[in-house]
Structures are given as C-alpha cells and as structure tokens.
N, C-alpha and C positions, 0 to 999 in steps of 0.2 A: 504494500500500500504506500501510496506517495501522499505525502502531506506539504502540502506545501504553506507556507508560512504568509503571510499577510503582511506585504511590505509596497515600498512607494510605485514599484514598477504594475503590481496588480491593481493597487488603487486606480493608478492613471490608466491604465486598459480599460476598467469600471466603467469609468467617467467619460472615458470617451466614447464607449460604446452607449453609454445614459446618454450623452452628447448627440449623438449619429443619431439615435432614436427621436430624439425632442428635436432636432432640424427635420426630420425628415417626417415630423408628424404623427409617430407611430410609438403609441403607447409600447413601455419596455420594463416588464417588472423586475426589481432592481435584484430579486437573487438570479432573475433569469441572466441579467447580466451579468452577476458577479461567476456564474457558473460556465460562459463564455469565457470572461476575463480570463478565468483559470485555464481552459482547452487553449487558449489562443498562447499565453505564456509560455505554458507548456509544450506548446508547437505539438495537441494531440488532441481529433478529432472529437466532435461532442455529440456524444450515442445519445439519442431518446425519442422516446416514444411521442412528443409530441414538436414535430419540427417547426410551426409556425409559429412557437415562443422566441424561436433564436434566427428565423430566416432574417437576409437583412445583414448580418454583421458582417462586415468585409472583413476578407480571408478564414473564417471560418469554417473549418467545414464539417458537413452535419452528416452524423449516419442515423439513418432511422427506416424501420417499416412501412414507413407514410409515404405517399408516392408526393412528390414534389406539384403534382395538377390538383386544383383547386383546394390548394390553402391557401 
C-alpha cells in the first residue's frame, strides 16, 4: 500500500484541478479532486466505477467499466 503524505505539490494539483473545474463551469466535489490530485502525482491511472466525477481533468487518465458515450 502507498500512502502518500499531504504536502505543497498535492495541495496545488487540488487546487488546480478545483481551478479547471470552476473556469470551466462544472461543478467538482473537492475529494473527487483531491482523489485525482493523488493519480495524477503519482503519475497512476484512477480506476472507478463512476467516471463522470473525474472526466474533464487534463492528463488524467480514467479506467472504468462505464463506456465513455453518454456521461
């Protein structure tokens, strides 16, 4: 298990990704960000079962069961 520690470089992924979401109009629930932040730091994909929480964040990329049409 990787635990990764809460420091200035996650914060600011967070925030930017809060950021992207409030320019672009589209409400972004801030663990759904904070759960991005971490995939994206961690340069490793982010599995879930409900992809249109995290569609949207640039260079993310999302594995999931849900077909990418009509979310």
């Amino acid at each position: 298990m990787i635990i990764y520690p809460v420091d200035a470089k996650l914060i600011d992924k967070w925030a930017q990704i809060m950021a992207q979401a409030e320019k672009a109009g589209k409400h972004m629930d801030s663990k759904d960000a904070w759960i991005a932040a971490t995939a994206l730091i961690l340069n490793i994909p982010l599995v879930t079962h409900n992809r249109k929480h995290c569609e949207g964040i640039a260079d993310l990329q999302i594995i999931s069961h849900q077909s990418t049409e009509g979310t």
